[in-house]
PAZAPA-4460 file (N, C-alpha, C; in steps of 0.05 Angstrom, whole numbers, plus 32768, in hexadecimal, padded with zeros to 4 digits):
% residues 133
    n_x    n_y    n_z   ca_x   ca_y   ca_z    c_x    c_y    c_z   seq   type   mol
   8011   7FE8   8000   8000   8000   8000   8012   8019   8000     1      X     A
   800D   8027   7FED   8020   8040   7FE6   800E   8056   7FFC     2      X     A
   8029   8068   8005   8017   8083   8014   800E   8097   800C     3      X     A
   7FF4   80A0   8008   7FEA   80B8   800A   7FF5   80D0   8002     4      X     A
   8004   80DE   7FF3   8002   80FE   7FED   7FF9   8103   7FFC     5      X     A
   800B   8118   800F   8003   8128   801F   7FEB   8145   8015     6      X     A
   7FD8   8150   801A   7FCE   8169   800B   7FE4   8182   800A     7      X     A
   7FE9   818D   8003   7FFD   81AA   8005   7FEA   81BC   800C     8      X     A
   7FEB   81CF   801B   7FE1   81ED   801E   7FF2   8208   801E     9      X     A
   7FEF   8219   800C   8007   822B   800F   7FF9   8247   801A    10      X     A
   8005   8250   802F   7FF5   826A   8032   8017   827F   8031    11      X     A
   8005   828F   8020   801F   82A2   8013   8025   82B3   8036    12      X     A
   803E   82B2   8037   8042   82C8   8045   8063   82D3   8044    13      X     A
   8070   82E7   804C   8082   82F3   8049   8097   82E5   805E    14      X     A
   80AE   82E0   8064   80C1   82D2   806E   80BA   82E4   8091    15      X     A
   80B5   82FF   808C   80AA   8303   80A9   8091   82FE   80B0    16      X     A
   8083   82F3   80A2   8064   82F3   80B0   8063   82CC   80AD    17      X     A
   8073   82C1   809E   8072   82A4   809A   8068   8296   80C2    18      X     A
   807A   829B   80D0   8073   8291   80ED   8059   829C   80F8    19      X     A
   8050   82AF   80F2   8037   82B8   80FC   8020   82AF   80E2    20      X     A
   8022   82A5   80D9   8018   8296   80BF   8011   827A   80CA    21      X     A
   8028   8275   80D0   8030   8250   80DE   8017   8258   80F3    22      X     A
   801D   8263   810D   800E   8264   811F   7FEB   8262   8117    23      X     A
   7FEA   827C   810B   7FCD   827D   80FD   7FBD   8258   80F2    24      X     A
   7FD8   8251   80E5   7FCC   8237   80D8   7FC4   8223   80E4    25      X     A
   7FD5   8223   80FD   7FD8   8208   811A   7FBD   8217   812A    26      X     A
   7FB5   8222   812F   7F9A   8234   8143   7F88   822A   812C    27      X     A
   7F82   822F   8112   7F6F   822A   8101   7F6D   8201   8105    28      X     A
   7F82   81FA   80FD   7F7F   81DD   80FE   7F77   81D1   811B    29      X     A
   7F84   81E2   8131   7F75   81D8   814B   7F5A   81D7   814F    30      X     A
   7F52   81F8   8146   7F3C   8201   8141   7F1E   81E6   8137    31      X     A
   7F26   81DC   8126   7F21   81C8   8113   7F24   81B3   811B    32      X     A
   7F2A   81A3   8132   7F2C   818C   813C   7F43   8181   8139    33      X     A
   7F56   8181   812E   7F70   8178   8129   7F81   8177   814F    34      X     A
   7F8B   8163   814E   7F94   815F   816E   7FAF   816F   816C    35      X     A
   7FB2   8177   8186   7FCC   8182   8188   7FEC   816E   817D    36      X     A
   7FE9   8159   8180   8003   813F   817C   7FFB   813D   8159    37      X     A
   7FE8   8146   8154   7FEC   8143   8136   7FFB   8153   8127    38      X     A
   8007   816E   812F   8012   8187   812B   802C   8180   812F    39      X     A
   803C   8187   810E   805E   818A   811B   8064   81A0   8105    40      X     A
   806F   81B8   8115   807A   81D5   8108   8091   81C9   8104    41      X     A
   809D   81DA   80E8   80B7   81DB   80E5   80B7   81F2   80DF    42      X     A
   80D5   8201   80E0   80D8   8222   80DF   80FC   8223   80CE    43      X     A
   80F9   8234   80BA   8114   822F   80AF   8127   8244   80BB    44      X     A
   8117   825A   80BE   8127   826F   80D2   8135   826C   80E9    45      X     A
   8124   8285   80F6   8121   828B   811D   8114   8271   8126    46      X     A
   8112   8269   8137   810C   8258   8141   80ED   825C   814B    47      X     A
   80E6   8252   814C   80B9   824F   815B   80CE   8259   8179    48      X     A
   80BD   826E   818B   80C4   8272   81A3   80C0   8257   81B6    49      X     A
   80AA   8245   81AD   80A3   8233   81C6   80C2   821F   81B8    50      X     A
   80CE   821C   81A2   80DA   820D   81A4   80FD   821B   81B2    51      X     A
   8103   8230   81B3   8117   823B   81BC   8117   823D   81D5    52      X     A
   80FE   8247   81E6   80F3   823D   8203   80FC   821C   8207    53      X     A
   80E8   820A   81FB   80EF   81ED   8205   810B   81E2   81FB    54      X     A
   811A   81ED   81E7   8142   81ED   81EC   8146   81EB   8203    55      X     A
   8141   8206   820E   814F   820E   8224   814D   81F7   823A    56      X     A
   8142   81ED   823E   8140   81D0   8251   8155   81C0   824C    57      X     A
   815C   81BE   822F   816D   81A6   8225   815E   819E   8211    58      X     A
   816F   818F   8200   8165   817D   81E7   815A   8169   81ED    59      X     A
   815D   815C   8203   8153   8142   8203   8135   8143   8211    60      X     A
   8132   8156   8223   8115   8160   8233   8107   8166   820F    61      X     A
   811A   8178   8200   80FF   817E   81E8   80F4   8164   81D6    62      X     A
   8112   8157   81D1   8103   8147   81B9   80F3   8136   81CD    63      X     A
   80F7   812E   81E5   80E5   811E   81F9   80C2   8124   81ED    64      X     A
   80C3   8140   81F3   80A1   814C   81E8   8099   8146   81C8    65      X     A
   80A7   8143   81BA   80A4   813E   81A8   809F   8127   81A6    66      X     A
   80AC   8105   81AD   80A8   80E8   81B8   808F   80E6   81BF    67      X     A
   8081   80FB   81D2   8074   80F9   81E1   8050   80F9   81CC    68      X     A
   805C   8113   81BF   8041   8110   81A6   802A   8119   81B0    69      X     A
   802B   8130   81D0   8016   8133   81D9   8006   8158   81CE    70      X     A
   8019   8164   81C0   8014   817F   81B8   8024   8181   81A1    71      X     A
   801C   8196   8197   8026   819F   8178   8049   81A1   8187    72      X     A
   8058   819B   816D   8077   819C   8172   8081   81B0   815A    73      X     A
   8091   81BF   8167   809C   81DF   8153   80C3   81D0   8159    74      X     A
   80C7   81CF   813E   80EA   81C1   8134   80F5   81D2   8121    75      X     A
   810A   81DD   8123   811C   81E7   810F   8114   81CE   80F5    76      X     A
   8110   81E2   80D9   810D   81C5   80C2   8127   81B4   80B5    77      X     A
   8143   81C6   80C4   8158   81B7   80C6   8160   819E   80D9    78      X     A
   814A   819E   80E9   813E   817E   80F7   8131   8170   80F3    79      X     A
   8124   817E   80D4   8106   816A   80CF   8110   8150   80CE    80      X     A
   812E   8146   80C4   8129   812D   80C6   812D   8120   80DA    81      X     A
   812F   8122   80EF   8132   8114   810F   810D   8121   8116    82      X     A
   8101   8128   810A   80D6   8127   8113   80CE   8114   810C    83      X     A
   80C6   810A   811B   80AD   80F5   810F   8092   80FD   80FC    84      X     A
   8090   80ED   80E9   8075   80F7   80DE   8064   8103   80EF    85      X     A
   804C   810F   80E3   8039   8119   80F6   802A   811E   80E0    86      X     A
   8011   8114   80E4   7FF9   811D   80D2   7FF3   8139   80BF    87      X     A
   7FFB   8151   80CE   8004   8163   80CB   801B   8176   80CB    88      X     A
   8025   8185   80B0   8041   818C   80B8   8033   81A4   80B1    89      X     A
   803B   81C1   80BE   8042   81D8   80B5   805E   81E0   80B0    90      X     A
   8065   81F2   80A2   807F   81F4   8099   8085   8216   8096    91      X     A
   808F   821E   80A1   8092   823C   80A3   80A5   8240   8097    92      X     A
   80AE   8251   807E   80C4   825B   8072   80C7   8276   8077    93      X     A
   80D8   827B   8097   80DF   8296   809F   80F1   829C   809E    94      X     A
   80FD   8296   8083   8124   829C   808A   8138   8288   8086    95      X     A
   814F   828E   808C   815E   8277   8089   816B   827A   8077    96      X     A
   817E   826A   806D   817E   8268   8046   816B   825E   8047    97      X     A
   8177   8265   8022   815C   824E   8012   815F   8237   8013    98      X     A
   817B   8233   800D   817D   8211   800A   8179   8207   8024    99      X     A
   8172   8210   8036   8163   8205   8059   814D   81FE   8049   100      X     A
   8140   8212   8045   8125   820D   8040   8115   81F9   802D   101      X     A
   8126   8202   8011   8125   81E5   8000   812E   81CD   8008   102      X     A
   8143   81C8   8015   814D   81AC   801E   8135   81A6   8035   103      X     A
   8128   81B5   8041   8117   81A5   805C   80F6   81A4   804F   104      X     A
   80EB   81AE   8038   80DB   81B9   802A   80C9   8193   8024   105      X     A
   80DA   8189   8016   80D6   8168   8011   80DC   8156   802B   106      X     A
   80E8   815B   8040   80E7   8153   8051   80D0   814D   8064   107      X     A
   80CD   816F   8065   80AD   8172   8070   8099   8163   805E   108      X     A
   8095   815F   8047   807D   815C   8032   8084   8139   8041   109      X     A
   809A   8127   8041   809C   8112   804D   808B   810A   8065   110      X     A
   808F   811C   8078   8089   811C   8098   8071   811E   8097   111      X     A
   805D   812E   8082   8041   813A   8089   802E   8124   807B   112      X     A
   8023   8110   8095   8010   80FB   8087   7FF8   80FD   806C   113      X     A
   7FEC   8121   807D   7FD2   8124   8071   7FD2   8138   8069   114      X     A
   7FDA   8156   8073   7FDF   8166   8063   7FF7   8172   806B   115      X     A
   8006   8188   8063   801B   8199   8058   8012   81B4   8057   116      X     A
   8018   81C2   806F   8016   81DF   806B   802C   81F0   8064   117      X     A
   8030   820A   8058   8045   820B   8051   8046   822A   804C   118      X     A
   8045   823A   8068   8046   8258   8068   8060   8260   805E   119      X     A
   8061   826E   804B   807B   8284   8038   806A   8289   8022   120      X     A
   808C   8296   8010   8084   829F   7FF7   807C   828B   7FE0   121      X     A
   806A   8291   7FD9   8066   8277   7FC6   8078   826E   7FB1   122      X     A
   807D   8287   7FA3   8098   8288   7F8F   80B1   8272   7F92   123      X     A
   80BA   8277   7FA8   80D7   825C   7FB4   80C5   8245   7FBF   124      X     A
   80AE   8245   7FCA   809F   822B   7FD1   8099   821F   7FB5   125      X     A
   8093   8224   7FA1   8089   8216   7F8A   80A5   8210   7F74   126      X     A
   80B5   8220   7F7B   80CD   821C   7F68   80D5   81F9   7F7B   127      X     A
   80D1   81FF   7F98   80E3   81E1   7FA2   80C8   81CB   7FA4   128      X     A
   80AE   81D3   7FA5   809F   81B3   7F9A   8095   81B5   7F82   129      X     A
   809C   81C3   7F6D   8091   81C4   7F5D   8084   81D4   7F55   130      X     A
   8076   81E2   7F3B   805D   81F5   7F37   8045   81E5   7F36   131      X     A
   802F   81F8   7F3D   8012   81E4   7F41   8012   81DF   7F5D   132      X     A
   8022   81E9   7F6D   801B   81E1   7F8B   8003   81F8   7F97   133      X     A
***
């Protein structure tokens, strides 16, 4: 049994408004019944504050919450590949290089069971999955 295509969703936003984009999208999908452990942010920039907060503990307290699968999880997308799938991926393109962003871009589309959100500019989002996204 082959898997599912994930859906894509792109909501345009500018490399500074991309994380407040992300947020918006994770409150809407909560909003909507989607469980908190179904949610995993990635950020190519600055870091999600709750994830620079739960650093500060240590690495192993964070990825612990993440194991744990009980609330949405916010990861640099230069970690996407140490996340576990999650039903849901948002993907924030706030920065970074590009080639951060393209190299974690298919990573994320990997990780996201059911759909693929994907706050930035559309322009460099469609050049790295393609046009028609």
């Amino acid at each position: 049994m082959s898997a599912a295509v994930p859906q894509i969703q792109l909501i345009p936003a500018s490399v500074e408004g991309a994380l407040d984009a992300a947020e918006e999208a994770v409150d809407l999908l909560l909003d909507t019944g989607r469980a908190p452990g179904d949610i995993l942010v990635l950020t190519t920039g600055e870091l999600h504050p709750w994830a620079a907060h739960e650093l500060s503990f240590g690495e192993a307290a964070y990825w612990a919450q993440h194991d744990a699968r009980d609330d949405v999880f916010y990861a640099d997308a230069a970690h996407a590949q140490r996340a576990a799938g999650r039903p849901v991926v948002v993907f924030a393109a706030n920065g970074g290089p590009a080639e951060a962003a393209a190299g974690a871009l298919p990573v994320a589309l990997a990780r996201a069971g059911a759909l693929l959100v994907v706050c930035g500019d559309p322009k460099q989002i469609n050049t790295v999955l393609g046009a028609g996204v």
